[in-house]
C-alpha positions in Angstrom: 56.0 8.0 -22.2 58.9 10.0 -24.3 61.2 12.2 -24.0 62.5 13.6 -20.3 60.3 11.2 -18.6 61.9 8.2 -20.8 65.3 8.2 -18.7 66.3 7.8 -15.2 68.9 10.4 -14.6 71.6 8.6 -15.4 75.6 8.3 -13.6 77.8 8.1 -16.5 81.3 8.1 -14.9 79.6 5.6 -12.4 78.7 3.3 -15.3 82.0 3.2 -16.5 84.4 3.5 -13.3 81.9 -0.2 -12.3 82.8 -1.3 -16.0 86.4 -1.0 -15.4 86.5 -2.6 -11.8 85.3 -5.4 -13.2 87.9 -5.7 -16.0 85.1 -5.4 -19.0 85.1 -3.5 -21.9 81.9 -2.1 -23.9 82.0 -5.3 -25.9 81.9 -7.0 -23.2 79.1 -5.1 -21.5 77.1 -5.1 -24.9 77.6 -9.1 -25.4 76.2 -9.9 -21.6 72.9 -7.0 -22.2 72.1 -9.5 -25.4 72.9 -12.4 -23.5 71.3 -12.1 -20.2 68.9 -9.7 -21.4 67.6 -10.1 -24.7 68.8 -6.2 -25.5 70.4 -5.9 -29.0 73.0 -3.0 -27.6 76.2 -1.9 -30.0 79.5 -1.4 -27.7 79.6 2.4 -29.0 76.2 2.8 -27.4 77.7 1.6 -24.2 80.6 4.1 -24.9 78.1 6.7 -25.5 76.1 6.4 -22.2 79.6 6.3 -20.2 80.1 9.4 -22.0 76.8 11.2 -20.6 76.1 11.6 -24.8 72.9 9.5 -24.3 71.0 7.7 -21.4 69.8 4.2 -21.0 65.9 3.4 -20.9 64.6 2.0 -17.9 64.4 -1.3 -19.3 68.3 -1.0 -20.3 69.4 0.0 -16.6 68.1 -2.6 -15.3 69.4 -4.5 -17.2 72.9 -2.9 -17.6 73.0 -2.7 -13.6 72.3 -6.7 -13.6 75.5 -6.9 -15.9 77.4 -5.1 -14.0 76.7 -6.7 -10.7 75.3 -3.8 -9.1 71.8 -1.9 -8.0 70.2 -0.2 -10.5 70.4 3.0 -7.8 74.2 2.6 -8.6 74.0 4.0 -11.8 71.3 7.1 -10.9 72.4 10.5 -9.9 70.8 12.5 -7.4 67.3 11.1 -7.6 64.0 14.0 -7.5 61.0 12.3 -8.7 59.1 10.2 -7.8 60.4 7.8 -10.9 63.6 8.3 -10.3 63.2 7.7 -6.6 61.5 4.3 -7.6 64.0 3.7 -9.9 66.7 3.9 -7.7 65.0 1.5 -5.3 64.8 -1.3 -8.2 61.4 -1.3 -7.8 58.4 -1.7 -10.7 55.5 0.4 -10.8 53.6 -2.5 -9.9 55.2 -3.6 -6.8 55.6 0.1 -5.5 51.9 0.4 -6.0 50.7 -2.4 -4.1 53.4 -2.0 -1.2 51.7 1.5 -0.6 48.2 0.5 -1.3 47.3 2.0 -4.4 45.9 0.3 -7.9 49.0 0.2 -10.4 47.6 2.7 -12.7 46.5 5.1 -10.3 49.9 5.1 -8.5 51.2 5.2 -12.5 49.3 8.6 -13.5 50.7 9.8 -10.3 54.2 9.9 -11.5 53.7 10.0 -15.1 52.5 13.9 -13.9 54.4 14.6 -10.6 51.5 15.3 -8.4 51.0 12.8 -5.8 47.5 12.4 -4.5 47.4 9.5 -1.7 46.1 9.8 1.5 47.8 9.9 4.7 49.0 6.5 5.1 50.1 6.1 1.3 51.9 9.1 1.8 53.3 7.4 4.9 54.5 4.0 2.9 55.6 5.6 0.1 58.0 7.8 2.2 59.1 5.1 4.1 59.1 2.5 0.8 61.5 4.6 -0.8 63.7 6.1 2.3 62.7 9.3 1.3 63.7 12.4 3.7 60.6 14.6 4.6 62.1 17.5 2.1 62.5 14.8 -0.9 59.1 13.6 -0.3 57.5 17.7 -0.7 59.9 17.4 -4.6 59.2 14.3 -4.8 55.4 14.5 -5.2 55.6 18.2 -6.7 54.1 19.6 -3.2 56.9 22.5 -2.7 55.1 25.4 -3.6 51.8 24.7 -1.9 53.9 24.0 1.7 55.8 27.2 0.9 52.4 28.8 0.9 50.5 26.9 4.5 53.9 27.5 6.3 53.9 31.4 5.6 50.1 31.5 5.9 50.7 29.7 8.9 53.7 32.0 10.8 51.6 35.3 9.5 48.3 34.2 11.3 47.2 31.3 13.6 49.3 28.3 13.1 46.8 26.1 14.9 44.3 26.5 11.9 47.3 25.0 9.8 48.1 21.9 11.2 45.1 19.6 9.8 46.7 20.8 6.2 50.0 20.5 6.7 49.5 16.9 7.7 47.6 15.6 4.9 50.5 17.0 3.1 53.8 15.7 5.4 54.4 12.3 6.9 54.8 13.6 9.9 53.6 13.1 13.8 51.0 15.8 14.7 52.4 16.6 17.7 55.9 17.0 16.3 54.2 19.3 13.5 52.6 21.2 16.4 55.7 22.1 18.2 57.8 22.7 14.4 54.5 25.5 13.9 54.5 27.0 17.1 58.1 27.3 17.5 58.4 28.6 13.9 55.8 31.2 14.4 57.3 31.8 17.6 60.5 33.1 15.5 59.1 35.2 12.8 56.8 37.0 15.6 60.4 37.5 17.6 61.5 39.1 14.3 59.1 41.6 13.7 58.8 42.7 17.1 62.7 43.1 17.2 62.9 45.4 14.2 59.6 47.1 15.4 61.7 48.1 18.3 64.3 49.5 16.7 61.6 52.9 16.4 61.1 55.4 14.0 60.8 54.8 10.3 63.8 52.7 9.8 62.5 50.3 12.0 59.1 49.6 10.1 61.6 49.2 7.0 63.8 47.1 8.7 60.5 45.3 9.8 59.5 44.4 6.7 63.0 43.3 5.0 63.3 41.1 8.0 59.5 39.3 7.6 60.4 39.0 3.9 63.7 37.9 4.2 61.9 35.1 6.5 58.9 34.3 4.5 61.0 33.7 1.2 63.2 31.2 2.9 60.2 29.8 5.0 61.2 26.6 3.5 63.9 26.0 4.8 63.1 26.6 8.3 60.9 24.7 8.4 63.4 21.6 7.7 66.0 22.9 9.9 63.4 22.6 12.5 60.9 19.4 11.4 64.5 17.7 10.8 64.0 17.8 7.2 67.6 16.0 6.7 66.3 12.5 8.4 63.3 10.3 7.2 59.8 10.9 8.4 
C-alpha cells in the first residue's frame, strides 16, 4: 500500500513535546531508531515529522514510539479507520485478525478498502479489541451511510422489520436496539403529528421541514439515544 493508506495519522507536536521531556534531541532520536531498530533515519527527518512536514511509516512509529518510551497510540491523532484504530492499539494485522477470528488476509483486504465484512461476533471482538465506541465502529468499518439509511427507513415505516439489519450491522444487544427503534420512531411520529396540528397549510410545511430536519440528523439521534458516546 502507498500513499494516504501508507501513514497512521500522525501527532507531530506530541512527537516532539515526548522528545523534549525526555531531554533528547533529533540526533539523539535518530541514533536510538538505527540502534534499537535497524532504521537508517537522518535527525532532519525527525525534525521534519515534529514539524507535521512528513509522517512516519508504520514500521517507523513503532519504532519511534519504542524510543521514546511511549505507545505507539501516543503519537496518533484522532484515530477513524480501522488502521488507524489498530494502530493506535499497537497491534499487527496478524494478531488483530486472530483475536477477532478472522484469517490475516481476509481481516487485511478489510482495511486496506474500509468496508468491514465480519459477522456478528467479529463485529463484537473487534469493537471490543479496539475499545471502539458504537459511532467509531459505524466510521470505522465505512458503515455510516448504509445506517443513516435503515434508521430513516426505520422511523418512516415499521421499525420492527429493521431490527434483524441493524444488528448485523451494530454490536449492540437486541433488546436495547429494540427500545433505541421504538423510542426513536416514537419521536419523529410525535413530530409530525405536532406540526400536523398546527392546521392549515403552514402546518403541512412546517410538517415536512420538521421530518426533514429529523431524517438528516437521524444519526445522531440515534447515538444520543443507543449511547453512542460509551462502548458497545
Amino acid at each position: 500500500m502507498c500513499g494516504v493508506h501508507s501513514s497512521p495519522p500522525f501527532n507531530a507536536p506530541a512527537a516532539r513535546r515526548l522528545r523534549a521531556a525526555l531531554g533528547m534531541a533529533p540526533g539523539h532520536v535518530a541514533y536510538g531508531l538505527r540502534a534499537q531498530y535497524g532504521l537508517v533515519v537522518a535527525p532532519e527527518t525527525v525534525m521534519a515529522w515534529e514539524r507535521g512536514e512528513i509522517s512516519p511509516s508504520s514500521a517507523e512509529l513503532t519504532a519511534l514510539a519504542g524510543v521514546l518510551w511511549c505507545s505507539p497510540g501516543e503519537l496518533l491523532a484522532e484515530p477513524v479507520t480501522l488502521r488507524e484504530h489498530r494502530m493506535a492499539r499497537g497491534l499487527a494485522a496478524d494478531e488483530l485478525a486472530r483475536r477477532i477470528g478472522l484469517e490475516t488476509s481476509s481481516y487485511q483486504r478489510m482495511e486496506d478498502t474500509g468496508r468491514w465484512k465480519g459477522n456478528e461476533r467479529q463485529s463484537a471482538a473487534l469493537a471490543t479489541v479496539l475499545g471502539l465506541t458504537l459511532a467509531q465502529f459505524v466510521t470505522a468499518t465505512g458503515k455510516h451511510e448504509e445506517l443513516a439509511e435503515l434508521l430513516r427507513s426505520a422511523v418512516t415505516t415499521r421499525w420492527q422489520a429493521y431490527v434483524k439489519p441493524l444488528g448485523k450491522l451494530l454490536p449492540i444487544p437486541r433488546q436495547h436496539l429494540e427500545r433505541v427503534l421504538e423510542q426513536l420512531h416514537g419521536e419523529y411520529q410525535s413530530r409530525m403529528v405536532a406540526t400536523l396540528s398546527w392546521g392549515g397549510g403552514q402546518g403541512d410545511a412546517g410538517s415536512g421541514d420538521a421530518g426533514r430536519e429529523f431524517l438528516t440528523g437521524i444519526v445522531g439521534h440515534f447515538w444520543q439515544l443507543a449511547g453512542g458516546a460509551g462502548t458497545p
